[in-house]
PAPA-139518 format. One record per residue (C-alpha): x, y, z; residue in three letters. Coordinates in Angstrom, 1 decimal, always signed. Layout:
BEGIN
c1:c2:c3:r
X:Y:Z:ALA
...
//
This chain:
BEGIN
c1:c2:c3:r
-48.2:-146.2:-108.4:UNK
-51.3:-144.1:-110.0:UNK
-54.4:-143.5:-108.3:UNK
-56.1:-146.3:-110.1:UNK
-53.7:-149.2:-108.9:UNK
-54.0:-148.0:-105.2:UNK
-57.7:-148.1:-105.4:UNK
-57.2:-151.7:-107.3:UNK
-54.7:-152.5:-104.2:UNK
-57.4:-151.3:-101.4:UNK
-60.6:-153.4:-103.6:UNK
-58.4:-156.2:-103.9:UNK
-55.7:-156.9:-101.0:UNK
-53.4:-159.3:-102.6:UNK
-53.9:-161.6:-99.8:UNK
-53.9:-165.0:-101.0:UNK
-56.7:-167.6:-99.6:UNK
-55.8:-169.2:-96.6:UNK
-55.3:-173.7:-98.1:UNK
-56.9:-176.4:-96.2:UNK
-55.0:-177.2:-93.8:UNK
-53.2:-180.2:-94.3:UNK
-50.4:-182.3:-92.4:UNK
-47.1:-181.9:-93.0:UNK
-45.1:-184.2:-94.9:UNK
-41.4:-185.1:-93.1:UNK
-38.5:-186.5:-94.9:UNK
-36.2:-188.2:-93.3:UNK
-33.6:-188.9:-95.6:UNK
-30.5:-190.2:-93.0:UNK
-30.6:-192.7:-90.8:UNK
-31.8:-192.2:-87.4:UNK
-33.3:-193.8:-84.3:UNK
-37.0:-194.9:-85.0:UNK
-37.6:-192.6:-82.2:UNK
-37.3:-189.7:-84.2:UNK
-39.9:-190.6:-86.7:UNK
-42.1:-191.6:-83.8:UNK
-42.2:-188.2:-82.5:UNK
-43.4:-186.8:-85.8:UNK
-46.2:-189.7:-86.2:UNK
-47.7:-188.9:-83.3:UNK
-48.5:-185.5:-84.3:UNK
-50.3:-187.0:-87.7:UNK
-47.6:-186.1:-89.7:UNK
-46.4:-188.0:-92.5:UNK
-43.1:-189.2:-92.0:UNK
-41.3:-190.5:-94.9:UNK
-38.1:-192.1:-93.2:UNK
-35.7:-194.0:-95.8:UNK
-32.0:-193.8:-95.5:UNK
-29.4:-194.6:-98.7:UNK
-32.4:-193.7:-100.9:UNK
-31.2:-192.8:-104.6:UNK
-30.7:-188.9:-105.7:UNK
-33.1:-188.6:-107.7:UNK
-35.8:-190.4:-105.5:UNK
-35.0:-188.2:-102.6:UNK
-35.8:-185.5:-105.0:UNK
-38.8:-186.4:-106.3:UNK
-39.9:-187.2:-102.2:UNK
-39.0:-183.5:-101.4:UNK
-41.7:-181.9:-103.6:UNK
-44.5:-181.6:-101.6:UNK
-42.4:-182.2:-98.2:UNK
-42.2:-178.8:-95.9:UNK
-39.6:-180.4:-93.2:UNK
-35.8:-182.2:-93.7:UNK
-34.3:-184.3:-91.2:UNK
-30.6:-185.4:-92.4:UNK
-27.1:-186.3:-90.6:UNK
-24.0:-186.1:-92.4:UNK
-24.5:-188.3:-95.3:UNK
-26.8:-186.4:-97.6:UNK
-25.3:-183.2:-99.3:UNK
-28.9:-180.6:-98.9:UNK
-27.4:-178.0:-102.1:UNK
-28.9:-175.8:-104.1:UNK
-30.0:-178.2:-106.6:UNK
-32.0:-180.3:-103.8:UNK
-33.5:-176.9:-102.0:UNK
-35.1:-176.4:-105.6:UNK
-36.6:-179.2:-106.1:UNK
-38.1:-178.6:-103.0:UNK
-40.4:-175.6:-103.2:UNK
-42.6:-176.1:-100.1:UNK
-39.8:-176.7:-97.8:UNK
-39.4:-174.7:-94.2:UNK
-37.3:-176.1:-92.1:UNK
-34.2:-178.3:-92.3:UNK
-32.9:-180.2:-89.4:UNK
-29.6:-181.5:-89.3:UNK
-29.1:-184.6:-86.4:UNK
-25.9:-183.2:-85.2:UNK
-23.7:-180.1:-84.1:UNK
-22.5:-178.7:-87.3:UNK
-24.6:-178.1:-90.3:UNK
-21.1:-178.5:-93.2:UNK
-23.4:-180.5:-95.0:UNK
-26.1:-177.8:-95.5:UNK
-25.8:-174.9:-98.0:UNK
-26.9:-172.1:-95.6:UNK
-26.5:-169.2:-98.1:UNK
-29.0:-171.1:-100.6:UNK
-31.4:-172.3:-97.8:UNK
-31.9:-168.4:-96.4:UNK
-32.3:-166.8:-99.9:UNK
-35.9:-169.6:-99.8:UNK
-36.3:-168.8:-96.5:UNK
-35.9:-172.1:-95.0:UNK
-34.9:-172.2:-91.5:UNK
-31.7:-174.5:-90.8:UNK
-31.9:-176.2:-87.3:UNK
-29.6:-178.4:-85.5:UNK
-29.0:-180.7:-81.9:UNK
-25.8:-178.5:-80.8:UNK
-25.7:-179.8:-77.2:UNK
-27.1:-183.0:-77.7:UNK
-23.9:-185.6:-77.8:UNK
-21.6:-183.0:-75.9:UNK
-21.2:-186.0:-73.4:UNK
-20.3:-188.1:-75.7:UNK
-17.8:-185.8:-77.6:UNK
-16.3:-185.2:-74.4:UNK
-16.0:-188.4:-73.0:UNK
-14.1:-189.5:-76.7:UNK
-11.9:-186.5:-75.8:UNK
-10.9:-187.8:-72.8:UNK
-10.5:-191.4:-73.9:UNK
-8.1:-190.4:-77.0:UNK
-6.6:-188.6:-74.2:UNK
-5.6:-191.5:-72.3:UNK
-4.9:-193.3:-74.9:UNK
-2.1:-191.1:-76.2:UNK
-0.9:-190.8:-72.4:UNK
-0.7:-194.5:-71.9:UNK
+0.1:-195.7:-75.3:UNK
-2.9:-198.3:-74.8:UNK
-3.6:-199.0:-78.8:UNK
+0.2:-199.9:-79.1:UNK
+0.2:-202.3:-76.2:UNK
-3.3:-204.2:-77.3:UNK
-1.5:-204.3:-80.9:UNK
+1.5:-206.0:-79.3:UNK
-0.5:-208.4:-77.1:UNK
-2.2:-209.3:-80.1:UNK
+1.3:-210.1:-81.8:UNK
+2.3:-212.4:-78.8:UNK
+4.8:-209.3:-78.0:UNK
+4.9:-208.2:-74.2:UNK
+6.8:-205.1:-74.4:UNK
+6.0:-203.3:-71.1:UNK
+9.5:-201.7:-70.6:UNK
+8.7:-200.0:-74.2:UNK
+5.4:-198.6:-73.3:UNK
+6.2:-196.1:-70.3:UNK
+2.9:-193.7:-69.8:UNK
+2.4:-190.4:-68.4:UNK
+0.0:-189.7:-66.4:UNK
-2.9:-186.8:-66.8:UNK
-2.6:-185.4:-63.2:UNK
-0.7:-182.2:-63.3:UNK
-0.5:-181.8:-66.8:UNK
-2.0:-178.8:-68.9:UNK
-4.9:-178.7:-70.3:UNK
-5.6:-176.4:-73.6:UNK
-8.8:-175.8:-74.8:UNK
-9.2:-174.2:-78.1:UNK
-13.1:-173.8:-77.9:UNK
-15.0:-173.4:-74.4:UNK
-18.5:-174.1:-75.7:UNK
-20.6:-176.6:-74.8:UNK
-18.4:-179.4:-75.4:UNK
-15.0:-177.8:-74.4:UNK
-16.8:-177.0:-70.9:UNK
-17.4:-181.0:-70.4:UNK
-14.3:-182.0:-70.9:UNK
-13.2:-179.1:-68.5:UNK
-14.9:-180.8:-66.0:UNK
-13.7:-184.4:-66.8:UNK
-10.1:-183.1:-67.2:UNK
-10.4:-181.6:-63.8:UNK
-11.1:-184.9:-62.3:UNK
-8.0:-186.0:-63.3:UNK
-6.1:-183.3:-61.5:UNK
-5.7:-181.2:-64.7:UNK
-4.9:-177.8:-64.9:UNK
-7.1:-175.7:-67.4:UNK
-6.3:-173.1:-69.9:UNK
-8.5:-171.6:-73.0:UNK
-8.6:-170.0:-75.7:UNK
-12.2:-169.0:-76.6:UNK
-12.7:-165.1:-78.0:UNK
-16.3:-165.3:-77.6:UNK
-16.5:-166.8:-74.4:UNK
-17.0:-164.1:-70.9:UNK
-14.4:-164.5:-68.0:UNK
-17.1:-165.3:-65.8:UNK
-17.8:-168.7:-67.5:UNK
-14.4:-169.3:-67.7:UNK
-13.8:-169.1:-64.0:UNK
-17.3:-171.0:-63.8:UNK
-15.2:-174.4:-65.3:UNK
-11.7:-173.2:-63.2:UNK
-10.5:-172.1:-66.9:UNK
-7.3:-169.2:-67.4:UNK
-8.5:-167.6:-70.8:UNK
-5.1:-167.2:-72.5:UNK
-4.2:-166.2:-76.5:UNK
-3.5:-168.9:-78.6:UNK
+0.1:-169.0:-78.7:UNK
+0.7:-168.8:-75.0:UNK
-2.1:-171.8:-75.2:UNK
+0.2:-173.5:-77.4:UNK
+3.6:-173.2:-75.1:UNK
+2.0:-173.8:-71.8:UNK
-0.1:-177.1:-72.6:UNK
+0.8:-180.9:-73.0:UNK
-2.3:-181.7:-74.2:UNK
-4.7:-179.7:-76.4:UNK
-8.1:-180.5:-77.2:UNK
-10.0:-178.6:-80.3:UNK
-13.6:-177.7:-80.0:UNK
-13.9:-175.0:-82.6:UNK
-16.4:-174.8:-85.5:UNK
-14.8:-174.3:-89.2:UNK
-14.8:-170.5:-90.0:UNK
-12.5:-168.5:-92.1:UNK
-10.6:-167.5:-88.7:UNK
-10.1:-171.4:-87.7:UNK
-9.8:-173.0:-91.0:UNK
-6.0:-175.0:-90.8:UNK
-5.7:-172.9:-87.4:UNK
-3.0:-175.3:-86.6:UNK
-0.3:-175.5:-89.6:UNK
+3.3:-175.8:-89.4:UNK
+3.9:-172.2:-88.1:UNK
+1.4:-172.8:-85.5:UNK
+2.8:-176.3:-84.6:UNK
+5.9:-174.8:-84.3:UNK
+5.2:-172.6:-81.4:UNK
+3.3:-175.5:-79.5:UNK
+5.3:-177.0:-76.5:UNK
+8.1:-179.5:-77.7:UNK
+5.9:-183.1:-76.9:UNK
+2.5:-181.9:-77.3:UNK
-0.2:-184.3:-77.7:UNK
-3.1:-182.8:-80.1:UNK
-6.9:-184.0:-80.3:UNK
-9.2:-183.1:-82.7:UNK
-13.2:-184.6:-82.3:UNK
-14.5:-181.1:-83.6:UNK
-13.5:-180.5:-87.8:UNK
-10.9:-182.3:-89.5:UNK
-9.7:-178.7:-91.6:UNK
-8.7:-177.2:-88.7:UNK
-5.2:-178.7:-88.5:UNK
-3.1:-179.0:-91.6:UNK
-2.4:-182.9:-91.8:UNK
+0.3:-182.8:-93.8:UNK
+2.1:-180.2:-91.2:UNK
+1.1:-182.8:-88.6:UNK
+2.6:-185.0:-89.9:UNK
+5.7:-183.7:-90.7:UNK
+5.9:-182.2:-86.9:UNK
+5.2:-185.4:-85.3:UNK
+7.9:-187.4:-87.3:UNK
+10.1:-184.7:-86.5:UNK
+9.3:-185.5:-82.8:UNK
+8.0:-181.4:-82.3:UNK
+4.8:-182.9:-81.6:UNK
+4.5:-185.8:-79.2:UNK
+1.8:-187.7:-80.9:UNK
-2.1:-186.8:-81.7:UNK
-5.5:-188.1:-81.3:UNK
-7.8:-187.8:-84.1:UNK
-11.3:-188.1:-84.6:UNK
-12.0:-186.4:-87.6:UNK
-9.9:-185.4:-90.9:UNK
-9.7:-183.2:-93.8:UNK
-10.7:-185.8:-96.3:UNK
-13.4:-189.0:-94.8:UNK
-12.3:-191.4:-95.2:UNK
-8.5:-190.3:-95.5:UNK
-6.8:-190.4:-98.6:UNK
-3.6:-190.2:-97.4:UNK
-2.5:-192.9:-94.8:UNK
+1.2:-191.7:-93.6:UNK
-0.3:-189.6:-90.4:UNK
-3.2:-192.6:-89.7:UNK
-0.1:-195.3:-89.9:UNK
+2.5:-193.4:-87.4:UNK
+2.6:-194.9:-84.1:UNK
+2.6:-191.9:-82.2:UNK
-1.1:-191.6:-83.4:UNK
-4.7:-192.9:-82.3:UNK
-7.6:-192.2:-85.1:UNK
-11.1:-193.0:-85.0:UNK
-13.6:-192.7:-87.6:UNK
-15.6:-190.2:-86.6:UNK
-16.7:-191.6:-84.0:UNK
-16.8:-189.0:-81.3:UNK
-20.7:-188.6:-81.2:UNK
-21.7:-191.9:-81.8:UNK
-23.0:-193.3:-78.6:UNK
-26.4:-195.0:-78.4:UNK
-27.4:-192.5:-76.0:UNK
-26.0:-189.6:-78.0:UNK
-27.9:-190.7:-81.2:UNK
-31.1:-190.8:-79.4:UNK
-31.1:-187.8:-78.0:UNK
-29.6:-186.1:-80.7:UNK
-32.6:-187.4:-82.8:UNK
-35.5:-186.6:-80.5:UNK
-34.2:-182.8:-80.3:UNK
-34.3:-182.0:-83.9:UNK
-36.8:-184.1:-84.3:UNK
-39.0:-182.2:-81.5:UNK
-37.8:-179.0:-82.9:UNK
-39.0:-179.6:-86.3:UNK
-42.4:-180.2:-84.5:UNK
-42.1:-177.0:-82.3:UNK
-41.5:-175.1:-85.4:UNK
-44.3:-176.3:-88.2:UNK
-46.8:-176.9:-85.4:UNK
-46.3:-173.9:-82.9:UNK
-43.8:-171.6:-85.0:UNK
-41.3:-172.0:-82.2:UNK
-38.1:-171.4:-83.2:UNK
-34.8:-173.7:-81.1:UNK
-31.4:-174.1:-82.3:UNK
-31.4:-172.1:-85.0:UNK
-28.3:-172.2:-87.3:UNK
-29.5:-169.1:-90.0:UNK
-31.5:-166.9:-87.3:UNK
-29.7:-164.5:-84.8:UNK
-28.6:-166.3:-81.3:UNK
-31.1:-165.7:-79.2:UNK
-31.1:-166.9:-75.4:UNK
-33.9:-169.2:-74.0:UNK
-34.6:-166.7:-71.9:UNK
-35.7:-164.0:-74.6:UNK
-36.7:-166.8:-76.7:UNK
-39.4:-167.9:-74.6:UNK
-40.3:-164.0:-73.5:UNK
-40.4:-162.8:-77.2:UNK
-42.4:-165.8:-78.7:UNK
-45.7:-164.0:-77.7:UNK
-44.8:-160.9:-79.7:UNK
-43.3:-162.6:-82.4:UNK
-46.6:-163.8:-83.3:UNK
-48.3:-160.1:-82.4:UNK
-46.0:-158.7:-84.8:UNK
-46.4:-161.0:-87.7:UNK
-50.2:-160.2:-87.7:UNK
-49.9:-156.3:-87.3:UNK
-47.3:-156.7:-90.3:UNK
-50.1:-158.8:-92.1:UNK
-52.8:-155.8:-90.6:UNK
-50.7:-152.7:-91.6:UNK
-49.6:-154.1:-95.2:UNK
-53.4:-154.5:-96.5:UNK
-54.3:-151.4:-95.3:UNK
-52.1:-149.5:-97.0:UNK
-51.9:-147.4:-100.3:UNK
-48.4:-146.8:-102.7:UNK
-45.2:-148.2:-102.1:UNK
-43.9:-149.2:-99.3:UNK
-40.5:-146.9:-97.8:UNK
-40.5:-147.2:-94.6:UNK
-41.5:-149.5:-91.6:UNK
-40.7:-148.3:-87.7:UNK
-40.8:-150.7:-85.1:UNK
-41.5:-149.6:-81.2:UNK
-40.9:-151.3:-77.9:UNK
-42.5:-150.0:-74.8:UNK
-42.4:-151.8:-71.2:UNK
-39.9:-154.8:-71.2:UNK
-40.2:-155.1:-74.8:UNK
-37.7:-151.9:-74.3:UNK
-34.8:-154.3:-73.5:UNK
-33.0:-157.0:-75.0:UNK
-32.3:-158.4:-78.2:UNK
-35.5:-157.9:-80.3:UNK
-34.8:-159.5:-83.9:UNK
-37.1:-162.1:-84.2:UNK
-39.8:-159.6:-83.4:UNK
-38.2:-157.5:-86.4:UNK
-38.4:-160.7:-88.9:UNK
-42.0:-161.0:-87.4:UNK
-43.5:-157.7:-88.5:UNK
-41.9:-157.9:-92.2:UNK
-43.0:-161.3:-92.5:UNK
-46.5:-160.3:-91.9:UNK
-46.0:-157.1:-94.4:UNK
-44.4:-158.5:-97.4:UNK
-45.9:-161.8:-97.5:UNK
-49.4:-160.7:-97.8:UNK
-47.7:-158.3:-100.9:UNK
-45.2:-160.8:-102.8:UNK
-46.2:-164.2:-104.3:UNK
-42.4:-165.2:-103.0:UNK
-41.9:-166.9:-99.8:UNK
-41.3:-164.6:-97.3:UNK
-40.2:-166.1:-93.7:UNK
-38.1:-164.6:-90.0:UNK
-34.8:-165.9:-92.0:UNK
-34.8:-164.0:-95.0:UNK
-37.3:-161.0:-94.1:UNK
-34.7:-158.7:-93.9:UNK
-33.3:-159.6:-97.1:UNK
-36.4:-159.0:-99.0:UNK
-36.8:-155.8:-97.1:UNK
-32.9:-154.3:-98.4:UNK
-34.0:-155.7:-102.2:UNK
-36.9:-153.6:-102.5:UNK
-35.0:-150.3:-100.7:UNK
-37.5:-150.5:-97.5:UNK
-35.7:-148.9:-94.8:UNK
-36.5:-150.5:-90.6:UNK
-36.3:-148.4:-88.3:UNK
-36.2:-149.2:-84.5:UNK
-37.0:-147.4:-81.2:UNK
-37.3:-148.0:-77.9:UNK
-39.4:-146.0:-74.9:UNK
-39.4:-145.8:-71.3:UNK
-42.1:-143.8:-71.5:UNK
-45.0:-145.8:-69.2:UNK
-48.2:-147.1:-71.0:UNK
-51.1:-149.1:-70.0:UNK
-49.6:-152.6:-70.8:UNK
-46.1:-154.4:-69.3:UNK
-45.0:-154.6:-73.2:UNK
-46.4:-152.7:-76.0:UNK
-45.4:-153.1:-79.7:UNK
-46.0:-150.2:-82.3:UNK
-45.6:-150.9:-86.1:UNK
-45.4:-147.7:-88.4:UNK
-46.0:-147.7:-92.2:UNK
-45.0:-144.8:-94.0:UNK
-45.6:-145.4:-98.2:UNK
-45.4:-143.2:-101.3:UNK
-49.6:-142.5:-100.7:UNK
-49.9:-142.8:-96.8:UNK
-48.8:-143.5:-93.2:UNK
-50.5:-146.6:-91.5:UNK
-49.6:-146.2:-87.6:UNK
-51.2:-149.6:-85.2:UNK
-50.6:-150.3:-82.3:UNK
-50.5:-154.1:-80.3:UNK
-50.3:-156.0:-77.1:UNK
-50.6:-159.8:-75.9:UNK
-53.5:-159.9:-73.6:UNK
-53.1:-162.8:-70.4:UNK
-56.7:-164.5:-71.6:UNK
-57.7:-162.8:-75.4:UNK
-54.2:-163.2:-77.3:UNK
-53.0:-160.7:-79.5:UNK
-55.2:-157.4:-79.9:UNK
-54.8:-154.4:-81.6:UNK
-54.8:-151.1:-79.2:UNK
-55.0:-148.5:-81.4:UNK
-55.4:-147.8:-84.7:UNK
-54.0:-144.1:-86.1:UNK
-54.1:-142.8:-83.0:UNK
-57.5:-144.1:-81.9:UNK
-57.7:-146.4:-79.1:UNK
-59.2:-149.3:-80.3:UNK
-59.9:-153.8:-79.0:UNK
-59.5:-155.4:-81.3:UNK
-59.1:-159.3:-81.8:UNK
-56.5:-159.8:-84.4:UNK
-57.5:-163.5:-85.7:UNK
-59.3:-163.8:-89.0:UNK
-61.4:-162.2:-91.3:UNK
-62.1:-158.4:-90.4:UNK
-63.5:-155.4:-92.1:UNK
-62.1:-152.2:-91.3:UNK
-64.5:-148.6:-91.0:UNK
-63.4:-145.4:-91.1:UNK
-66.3:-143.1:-90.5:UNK
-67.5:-139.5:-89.1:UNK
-68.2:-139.9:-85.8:UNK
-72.0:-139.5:-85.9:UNK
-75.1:-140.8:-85.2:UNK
-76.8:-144.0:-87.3:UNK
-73.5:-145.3:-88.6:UNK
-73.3:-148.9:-86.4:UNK
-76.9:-149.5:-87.8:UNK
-76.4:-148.6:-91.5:UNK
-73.1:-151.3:-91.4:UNK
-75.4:-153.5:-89.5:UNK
-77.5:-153.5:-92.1:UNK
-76.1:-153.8:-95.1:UNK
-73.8:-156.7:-93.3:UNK
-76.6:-158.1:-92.4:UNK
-78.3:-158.2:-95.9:UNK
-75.6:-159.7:-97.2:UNK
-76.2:-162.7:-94.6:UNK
-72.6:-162.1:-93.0:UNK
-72.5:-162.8:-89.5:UNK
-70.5:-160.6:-87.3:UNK
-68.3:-162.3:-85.1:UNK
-67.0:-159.2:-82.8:UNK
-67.9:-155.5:-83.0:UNK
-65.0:-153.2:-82.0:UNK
-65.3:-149.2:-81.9:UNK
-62.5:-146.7:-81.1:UNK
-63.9:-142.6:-81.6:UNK
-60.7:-139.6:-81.8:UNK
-60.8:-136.2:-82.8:UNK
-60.4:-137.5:-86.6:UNK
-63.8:-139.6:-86.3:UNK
-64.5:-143.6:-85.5:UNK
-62.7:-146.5:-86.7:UNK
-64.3:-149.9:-86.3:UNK
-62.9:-153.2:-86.9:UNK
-65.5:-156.1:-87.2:UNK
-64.8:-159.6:-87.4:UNK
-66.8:-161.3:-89.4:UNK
-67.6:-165.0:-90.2:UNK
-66.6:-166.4:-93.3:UNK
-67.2:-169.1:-95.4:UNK
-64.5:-171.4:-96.1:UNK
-65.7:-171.9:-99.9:UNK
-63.8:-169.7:-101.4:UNK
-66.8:-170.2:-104.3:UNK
-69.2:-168.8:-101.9:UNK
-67.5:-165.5:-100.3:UNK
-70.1:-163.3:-99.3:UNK
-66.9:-160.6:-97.9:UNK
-67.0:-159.3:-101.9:UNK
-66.2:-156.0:-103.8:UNK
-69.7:-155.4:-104.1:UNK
-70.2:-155.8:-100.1:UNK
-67.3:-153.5:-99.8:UNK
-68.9:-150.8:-102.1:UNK
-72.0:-150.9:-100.4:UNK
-70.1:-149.8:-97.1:UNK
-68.4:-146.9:-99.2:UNK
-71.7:-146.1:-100.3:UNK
-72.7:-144.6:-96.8:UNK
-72.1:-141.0:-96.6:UNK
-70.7:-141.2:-93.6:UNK
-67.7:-143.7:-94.2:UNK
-64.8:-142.6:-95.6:UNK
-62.6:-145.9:-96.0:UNK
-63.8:-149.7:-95.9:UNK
-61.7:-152.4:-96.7:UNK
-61.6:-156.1:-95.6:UNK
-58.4:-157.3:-93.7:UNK
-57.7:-161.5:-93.4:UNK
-55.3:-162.9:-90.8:UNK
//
């Protein structure tokens, strides 16, 4: 970059105006309960709620739509994401997001949400009833009755107390139906790599390997999402090694068990019958495992309760709120897992760091190559990501004309070779938590420092090294001066001239000289700006000040 474009870059921060605000226009393209739509309403949103709508339709609704709300019936592609190009967040009413292309809605940074927890009961309690279904052969008996056949001495049971339990999954869902099978006297394995011990013994659970999962259980219950690791995790090797008798349930994803090895294993009496919820192919293609006797199938029908739909609904539907209205971030599928607990102590910060980004990035001169991020206080611990995808959300969006967002920060930082670096300190400051963002370009080295104050929001604390207060909201221009007499007065002066109003005065004095940051008013007709080029040249103008740009948040 030559001297000539960094001086264009410091006259001209390629900060684009700030739009009127508007409200937010919701599609809701599957069907859901009208309390979904409700929730959104109430805010003043537009909610555009039409199920079984055409292709193309949908696609022409999405183009000036910023949220998605869909179940399992519409495909969100590539295709759909582009004709979409003010979309942030998509919200799938459910547990798994198969239906959503993930890869293609991170590259836009579009955040993916779903209800994960939401119908656990509901899965559970279908678990349970496929269960006693297969244990008591109770869809062959109502077939019979319905013949005019009474064929008790051909329909002997089993019961469920005593018998093993195996849980392939010990998430949310595989821990209710712990708890329900333990009612019935069951004992409890799992297999769960990602689960601790501890919450294992929480739900009276032996964490075992697959295979000894496998010979131990009469029953086994799948709660595993699809992955590369799961995918047709039970196939004919694997239903080999299961206990002669077995009874398998699926209510998670229908391409974790090969079908056609299923059904070879049950006619071959290896495996003593299955209860299925969900299947490779929906509806199935193939009939011959739906039509043995030995198995119980339901059309995906695990989560849909009246009480699981509603709730389901009014999660995503409150979390697409939480996220266009407050930036909150819940159930994210395309962010890093983050606990509620550092959720709800990071959220502060997140926003701290997304202005100092924003502060930093149109302060700076040359290219960007390097951007250090600091914790001190109990910002020093814990999982600090979203605080990460804060600060380069702030940098790079106020420099690209791409959308920049927390999912795919990162990835715009690796495409344009900008390194993060992270740190943490013990060493004691005068705030609980203290964030420091570090700029170093081809031309400079920007260093500011932040913190949430209980009553005044975020603040800057110091600016290169000079303690500085600093409110961080809105329009502010920044002085660096010698630290001598008359200077407040000139800038007065001149600001005053120019008939803009100076919101907040903030002066921080070091070795180096003074640094003032002043939020100003400004007009919001763009047409009638008074913060121009020519204001700006005036303040250079001043012998005394050596830097003077303007700075919008």
């Amino acid at each position: 970059m030559t001297s000539d474009q960094s001086r264009m870059r410091r006259e001209h921060p390629p900060v684009a105006p700030k739009a009127a605000p508007r409200s937010p226009k919701i599609v809701i393209a599957d069907a859901l309960p009208d309390s979904a739509a409700d929730l959104l309403s109430r805010e003043g949103w537009e909610v555009d709620a039409r199920a079984g709508r055409p292709r193309d339709e949908l696609l022409r609704d999405l183009r000036d739509a910023e949220g998605l709300i869909v179940r399992s019936s519409t495909q969100v592609d590539a295709n759909l994401l582009a004709a979409a190009p003010h979309l942030k967040v998509i919200a799938r009413a459910g547990t798994g997001v198969d239906n959503v292309d993930l890869n293609a809605a991170s590259e836009r940074g579009i955040l993916v949400l779903n209800a994960p927890g939401a119908n656990s009961v509901s899965v559970a309690e279908h678990t349970c009833a496929l269960m006693l279904t297969l244990g008591r052969s109770i869809t062959r008996a109502d077939a019979a009755m319905k013949n005019g056949q009474w064929t008790k001495q051909a329909l002997l049971g089993t019961e469920l107390q005593g018998k093993t339990l195996g849980l392939v999954g010990l998430g949310r869902i595989g821990q209710e139906v712990a708890s329900r099978a333990r009612a019935f006297g069951m004992q409890i394995i799992a297999h769960d790599p990602y689960i601790s011990e501890q919450v294992a013994k929480d739900f009276d659970a032996e964490l075992v390997t697959l295979d000894e999962l496998c010979e131990r259980s009469d029953f086994v219950s799948l709660h595993v999402p699809t992955t590369d690791a799961t995918h047709q995790m039970f196939d004919a090797d694997q239903l080999a090694r299961c206990k002669t008798g077995l009874r398998l349930i699926n209510t998670a994803r229908g391409d974790l068990i090969d079908e056609s090895a299923l059904t070879n294993a049950i006619e071959s009496g290896q495996i003593g019958g299955a209860g299925l919820d969900v299947f490779e192919r929906e509806p199935p293609i193939d009939s011959r495992l739906t039509a043995l006797p030995e198995v119980v199938a339901t059309p995906h029908i695990a989560g849909s309760t009246k009480e699981a739909q509603e709730l389901v609904s009014t999660e995503v539907a409150a979390s697409v709120r939480d996220y266009l209205g407050l930036g909150i971030v819940r159930n994210a599928v395309n962010l890093p897992s983050i606990a509620p607990e550092d959720l709800k102590r990071l959220q502060p910060f997140v926003d701290l760091a997304q202005k100092l980004g924003a502060f930093v990035a149109q302060l700076a001169t040359g290219r960007t190559r390097t951007v250090g991020i600091r914790y001190y206080g109990d910002l020093a611990t814990g999982n600090n990501e979203p605080i990460v995808a804060a600060v380069l959300t702030g940098l790079f969006r106020t420099m690209l004309s791409s959308t920049v967002t927390l999912i795919n920060a990162r990835t715009v930082a690796e495409a344009r070779d900008v390194e993060v670096v992270e740190s943490r300190s013990s060493r004691p400051r005068n705030f609980t938590s203290l964030l420091s963002v570090k700029l170093h370009t081809s031309e400079s080295e920007l260093w500011v420092e932040g913190a949430i104050f209980e009553h005044g929001g975020a603040r800057i604390i110091l600016l290169d090294g000079v303690e500085i207060e600093a409110d961080l909201e809105g329009s502010h221009i920044v002085i660096r001066n010698l630290d001598e007499p008359g200077v407040i007065g000139t800038v007065g002066s001149i600001l005053g001239k120019a008939q803009v109003n100076i919101a907040r005065f903030a002066l921080g004095r070091g070795s180096a000289g003074a640094i003032a940051v002043i939020n100003v008013d400004e007009p919001t007709n763009t047409d009638d700006r008074k913060l121009d080029e020519g204001l700006l040249e005036s303040l250079r103008a001043v012998p005394a000040i050596r830097a003077a740009d303007l700075v919008r948040i």
